[in-house]
C-alpha positions as CSV (number, residue, x, y, z in Angstrom):
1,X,25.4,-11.8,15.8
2,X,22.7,-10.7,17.7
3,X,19.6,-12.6,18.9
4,X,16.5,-12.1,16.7
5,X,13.0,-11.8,18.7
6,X,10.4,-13.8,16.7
7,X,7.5,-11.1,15.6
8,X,3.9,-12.0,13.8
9,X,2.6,-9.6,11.5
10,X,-0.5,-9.3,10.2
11,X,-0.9,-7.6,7.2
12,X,-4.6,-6.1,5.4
13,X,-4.7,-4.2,2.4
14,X,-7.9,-2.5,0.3
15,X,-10.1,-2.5,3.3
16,X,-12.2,-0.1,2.2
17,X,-14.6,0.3,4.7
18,X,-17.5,2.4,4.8
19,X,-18.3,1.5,1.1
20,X,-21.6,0.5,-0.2
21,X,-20.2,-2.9,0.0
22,X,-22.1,-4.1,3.6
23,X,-20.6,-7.6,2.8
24,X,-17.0,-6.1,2.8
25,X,-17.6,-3.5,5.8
26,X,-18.4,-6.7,7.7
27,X,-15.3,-8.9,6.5
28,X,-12.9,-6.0,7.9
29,X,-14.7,-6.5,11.4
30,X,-14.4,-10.1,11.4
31,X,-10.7,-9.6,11.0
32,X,-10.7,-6.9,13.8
33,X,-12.3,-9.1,15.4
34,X,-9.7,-12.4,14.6
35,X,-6.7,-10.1,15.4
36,X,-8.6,-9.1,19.0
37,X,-8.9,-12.6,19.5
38,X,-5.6,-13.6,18.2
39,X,-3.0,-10.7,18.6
40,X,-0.1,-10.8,16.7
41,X,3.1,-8.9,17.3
42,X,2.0,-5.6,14.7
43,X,-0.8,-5.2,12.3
44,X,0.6,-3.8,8.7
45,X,-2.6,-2.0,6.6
46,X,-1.6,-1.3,3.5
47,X,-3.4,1.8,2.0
48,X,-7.1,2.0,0.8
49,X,-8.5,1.8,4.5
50,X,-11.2,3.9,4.1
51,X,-12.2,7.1,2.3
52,X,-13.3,10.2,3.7
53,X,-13.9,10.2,7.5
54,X,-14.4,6.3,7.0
55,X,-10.3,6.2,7.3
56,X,-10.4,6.8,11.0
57,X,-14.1,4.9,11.7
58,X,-11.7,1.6,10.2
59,X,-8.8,2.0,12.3
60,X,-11.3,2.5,15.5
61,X,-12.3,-1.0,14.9
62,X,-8.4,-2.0,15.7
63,X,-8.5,0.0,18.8
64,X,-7.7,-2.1,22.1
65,X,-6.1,-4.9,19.9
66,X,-2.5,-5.4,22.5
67,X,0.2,-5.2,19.6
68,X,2.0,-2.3,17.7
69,X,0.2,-0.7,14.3
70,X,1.4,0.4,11.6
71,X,-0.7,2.0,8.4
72,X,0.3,3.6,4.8
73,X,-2.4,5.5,3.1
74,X,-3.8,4.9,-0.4
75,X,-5.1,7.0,-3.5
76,X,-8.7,6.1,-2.1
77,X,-7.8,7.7,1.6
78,X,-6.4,10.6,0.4
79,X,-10.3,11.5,-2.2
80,X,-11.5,14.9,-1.1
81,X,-15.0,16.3,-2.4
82,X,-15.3,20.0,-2.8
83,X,-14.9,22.4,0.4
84,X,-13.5,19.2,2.2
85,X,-13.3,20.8,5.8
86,X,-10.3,18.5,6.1
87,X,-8.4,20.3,3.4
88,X,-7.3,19.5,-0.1
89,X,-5.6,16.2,-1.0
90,X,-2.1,17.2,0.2
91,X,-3.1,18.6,3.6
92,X,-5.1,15.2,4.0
93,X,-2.3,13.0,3.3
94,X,0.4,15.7,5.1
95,X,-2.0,16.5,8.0
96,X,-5.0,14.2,8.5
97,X,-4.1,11.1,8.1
98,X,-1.1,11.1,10.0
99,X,-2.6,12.9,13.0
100,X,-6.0,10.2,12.8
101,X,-3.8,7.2,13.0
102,X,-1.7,9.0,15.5
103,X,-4.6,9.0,18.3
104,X,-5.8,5.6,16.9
105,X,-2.2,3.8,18.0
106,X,-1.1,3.5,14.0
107,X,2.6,4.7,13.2
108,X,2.2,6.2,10.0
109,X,4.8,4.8,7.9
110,X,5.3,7.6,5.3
111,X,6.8,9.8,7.7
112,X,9.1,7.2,9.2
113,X,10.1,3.4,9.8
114,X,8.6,1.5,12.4
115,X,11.9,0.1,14.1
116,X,11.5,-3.0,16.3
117,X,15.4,-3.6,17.7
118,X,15.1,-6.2,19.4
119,X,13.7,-8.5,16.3
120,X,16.7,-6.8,14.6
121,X,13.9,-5.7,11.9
122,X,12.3,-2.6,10.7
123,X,9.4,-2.0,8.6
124,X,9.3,1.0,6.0
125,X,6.4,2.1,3.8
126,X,4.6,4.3,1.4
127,X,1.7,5.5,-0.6
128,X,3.9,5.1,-3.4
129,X,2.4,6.7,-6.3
130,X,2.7,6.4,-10.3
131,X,4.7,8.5,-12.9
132,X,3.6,6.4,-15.9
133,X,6.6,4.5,-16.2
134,X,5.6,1.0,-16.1
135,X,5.4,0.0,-19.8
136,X,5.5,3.6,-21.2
137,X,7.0,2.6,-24.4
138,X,4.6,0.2,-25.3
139,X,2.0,2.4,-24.0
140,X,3.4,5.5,-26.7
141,X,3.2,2.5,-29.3
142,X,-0.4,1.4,-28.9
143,X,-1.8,4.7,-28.7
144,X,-1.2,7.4,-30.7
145,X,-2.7,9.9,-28.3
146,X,-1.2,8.2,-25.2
147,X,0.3,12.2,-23.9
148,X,-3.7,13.0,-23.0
149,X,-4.7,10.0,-22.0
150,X,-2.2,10.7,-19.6
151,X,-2.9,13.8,-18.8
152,X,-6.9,13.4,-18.4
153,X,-6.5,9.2,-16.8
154,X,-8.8,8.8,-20.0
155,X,-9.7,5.0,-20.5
156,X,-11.4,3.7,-23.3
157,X,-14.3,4.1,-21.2
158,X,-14.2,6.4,-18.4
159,X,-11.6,7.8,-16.3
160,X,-9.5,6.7,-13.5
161,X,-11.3,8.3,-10.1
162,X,-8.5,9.7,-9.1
163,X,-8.7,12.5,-11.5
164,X,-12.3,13.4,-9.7
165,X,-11.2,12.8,-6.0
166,X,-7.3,13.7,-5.7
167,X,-7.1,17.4,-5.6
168,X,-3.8,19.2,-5.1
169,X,-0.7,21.7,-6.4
170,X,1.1,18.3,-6.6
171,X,1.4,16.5,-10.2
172,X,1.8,13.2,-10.5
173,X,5.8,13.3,-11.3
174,X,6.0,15.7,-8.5
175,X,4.4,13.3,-6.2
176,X,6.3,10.3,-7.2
177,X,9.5,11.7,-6.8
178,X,8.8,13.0,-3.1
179,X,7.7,10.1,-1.9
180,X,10.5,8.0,-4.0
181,X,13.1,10.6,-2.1
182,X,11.2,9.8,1.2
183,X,11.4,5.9,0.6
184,X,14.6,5.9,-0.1
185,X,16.1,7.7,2.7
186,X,13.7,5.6,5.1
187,X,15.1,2.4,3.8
188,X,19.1,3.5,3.7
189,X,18.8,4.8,7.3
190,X,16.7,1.4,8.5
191,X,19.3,-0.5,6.9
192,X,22.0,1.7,8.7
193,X,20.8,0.1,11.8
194,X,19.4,-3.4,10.9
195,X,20.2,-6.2,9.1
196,X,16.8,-6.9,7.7
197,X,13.8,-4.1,6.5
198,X,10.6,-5.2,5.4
199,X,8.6,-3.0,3.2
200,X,4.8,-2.0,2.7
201,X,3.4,0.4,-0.1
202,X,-0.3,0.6,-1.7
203,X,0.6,1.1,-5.1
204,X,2.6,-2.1,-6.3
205,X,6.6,-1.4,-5.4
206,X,7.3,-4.5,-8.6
207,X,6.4,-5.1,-11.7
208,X,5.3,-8.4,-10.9
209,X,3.0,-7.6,-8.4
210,X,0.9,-5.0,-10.9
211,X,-2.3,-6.2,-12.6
212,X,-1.9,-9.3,-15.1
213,X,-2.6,-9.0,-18.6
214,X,-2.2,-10.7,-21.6
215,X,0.8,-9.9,-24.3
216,X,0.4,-7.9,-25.8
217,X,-1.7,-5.9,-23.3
218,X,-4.6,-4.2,-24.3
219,X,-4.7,-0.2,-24.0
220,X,-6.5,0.0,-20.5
221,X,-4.1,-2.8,-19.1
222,X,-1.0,-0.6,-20.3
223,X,-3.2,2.8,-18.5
224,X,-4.3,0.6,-15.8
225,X,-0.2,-0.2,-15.2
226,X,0.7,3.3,-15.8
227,X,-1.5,4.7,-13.1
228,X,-0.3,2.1,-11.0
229,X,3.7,2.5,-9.6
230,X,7.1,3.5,-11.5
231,X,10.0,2.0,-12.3
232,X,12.2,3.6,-9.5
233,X,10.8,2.2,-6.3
234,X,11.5,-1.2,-7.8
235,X,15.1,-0.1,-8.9
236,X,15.4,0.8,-5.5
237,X,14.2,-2.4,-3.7
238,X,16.4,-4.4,-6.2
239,X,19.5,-2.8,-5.0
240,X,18.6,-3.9,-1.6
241,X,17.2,-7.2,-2.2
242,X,19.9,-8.9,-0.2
243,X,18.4,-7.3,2.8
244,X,14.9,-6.8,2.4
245,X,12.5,-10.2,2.9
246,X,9.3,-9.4,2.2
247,X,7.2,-6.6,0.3
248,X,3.4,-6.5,0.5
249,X,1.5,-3.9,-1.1
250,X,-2.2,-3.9,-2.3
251,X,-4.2,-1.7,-4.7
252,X,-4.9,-3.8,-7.6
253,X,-7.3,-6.5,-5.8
254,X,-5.6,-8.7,-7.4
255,X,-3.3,-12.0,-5.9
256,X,0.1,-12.2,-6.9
257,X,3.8,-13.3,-5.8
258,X,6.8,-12.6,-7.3
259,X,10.8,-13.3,-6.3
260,X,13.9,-11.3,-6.9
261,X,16.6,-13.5,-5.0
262,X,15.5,-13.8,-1.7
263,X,13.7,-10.6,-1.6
264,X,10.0,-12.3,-1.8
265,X,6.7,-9.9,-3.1
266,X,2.9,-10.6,-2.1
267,X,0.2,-8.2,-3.7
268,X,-2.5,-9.1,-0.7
269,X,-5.2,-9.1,-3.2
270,X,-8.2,-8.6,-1.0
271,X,-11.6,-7.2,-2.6
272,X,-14.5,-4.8,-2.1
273,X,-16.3,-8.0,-0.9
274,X,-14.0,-9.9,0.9
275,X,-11.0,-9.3,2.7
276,X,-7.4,-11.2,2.7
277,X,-5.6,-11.4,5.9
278,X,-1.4,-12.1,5.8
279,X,0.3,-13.9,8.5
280,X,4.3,-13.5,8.6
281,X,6.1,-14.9,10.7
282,X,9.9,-13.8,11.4
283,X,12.6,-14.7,11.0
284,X,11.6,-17.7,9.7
285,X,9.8,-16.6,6.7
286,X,6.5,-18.6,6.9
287,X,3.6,-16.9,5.3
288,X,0.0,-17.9,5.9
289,X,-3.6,-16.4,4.0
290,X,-6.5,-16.1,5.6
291,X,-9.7,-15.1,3.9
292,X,-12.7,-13.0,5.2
293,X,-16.3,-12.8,4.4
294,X,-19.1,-11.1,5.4
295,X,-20.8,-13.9,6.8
């Protein structure tokens, strides 16, 4: 059996900084500035960090901090506006990102595990992204024109963003199953080579991690569920429960655990004005939550 190196991590979600949110702007620096003061072992951010060139001005503020970094992007880092000089959304999230958190110390965990051997441990992540599935058929049931609703991320009021920011030759199946292929050979080849994989996406990996609602759900909570994971990642996870601890993920701003066996879930649940802040610690398990405001 071999001997397991304890690690901290630290792990941030929904940071989105550089928002018109000063309150929240300054709740991310105070836990730059907690995680300076107090360095754990690696820093996990998972996805909405910033929009726009705000991505990069966030993970600046992590710069100098004396432990390894990890990041996944989210819907909102990869928004482009039109004649982006960064590219459309794909060469962003391809291209951009992974170079920017390259030069700012981050391993960029769609394009690879972060492995840590001598914790016997690896960390694996994603985007993640949402083919509808969550709740589909109830979805079909409550509304009769569910198929463009769909298509157009039409609410009762409004639209989801993304249709307005996320520009690309992608569609969303498409998406999801490339970076459901990419997850899964991530995980199987970590868990070639350890005995334990932890896992970080932005877009909720469980079902019990997406947004609560009552039953039945209203229309927007089934669209707001639909735009927001698929059924396969979790699939995936379950078959691996055994050797997977913990998943984080963020997105919804909402707070929520769930358990499958041992395999535990957190949804970080930070917001626009105020930030959450985990504390893992492994191998024993122990989580603590930190709160920050922008005091």
């Amino acid at each position: 059996m071999r001997s397991v190196r304890p690690l901290r991590f630290a792990v941030a979600a929904d940071l989105h900084y550089g928002t018109r949110h000063t309150t929240g702007n300054r709740a991310t620096e105070h836990i730059a500035e907690y995680l300076r003061a107090n360095p754990p072992d690696v820093i996990l951010l998972a996805g909405d960090v910033g929009a726009g060139e705000d991505f990069e001005r966030c993970l600046a503020l992590f710069d100098g901090i004396d432990c390894l970094k990890a990041v996944v992007p989210g819907n909102h880092d990869i928004w482009v506006r039109s004649s982006d000089p960064r590219g459309d959304s794909r060469r962003v999230y391809e291209e951009y990102l992974p170079r920017v958190s390259r030069e700012h110390g981050f391993h960029f965990l769609d394009h690879g595990p972060l492995e840590l051997p001598d914790s016997d441990v690896a960390v694996v992540g994603s985007i993640n992204w949402y083919d509808y599935t969550w709740d589909h058929e109830l979805l079909k049931q409550t509304a009769p024109d569910w198929e463009d609703r769909l298509k157009n991320k039409h609410f009762s009021r409004g639209v989801h963003n993304d249709l307005n920011f996320v520009k690309w030759d992608w569609d969303d199946l498409t998406f999801t199953t490339h970076v459901f292929e990419t997850l899964t050979r991530h995980l199987e080849s970590a868990l070639a080579k350890y005995s334990k994989t932890l896992v970080v996406t932005h877009h909720p990996p469980l079902k019990g991690l997406l947004y609560p609602a009552p039953e039945p759900p209203p229309l927007d909570a089934l669209l707001w569920r639909a735009f927001s994971g698929n059924t396969r990642v979790e699939e995936l996870l379950l078959r691996h429960a055994d050797h997977i601890p913990a998943v984080w993920c963020g997105h919804t701003h909402w707070a929520r655990q769930s358990q499958s066996g041992t395999m535990r879930g957190f949804n970080i649940g930070g917001d626009y004005h105020f930030k959450r802040l985990h504390l893992f610690d492994w191998p024993s398990g122990e989580v603590t939550e930190l709160d920050f405001v922008g005091e």
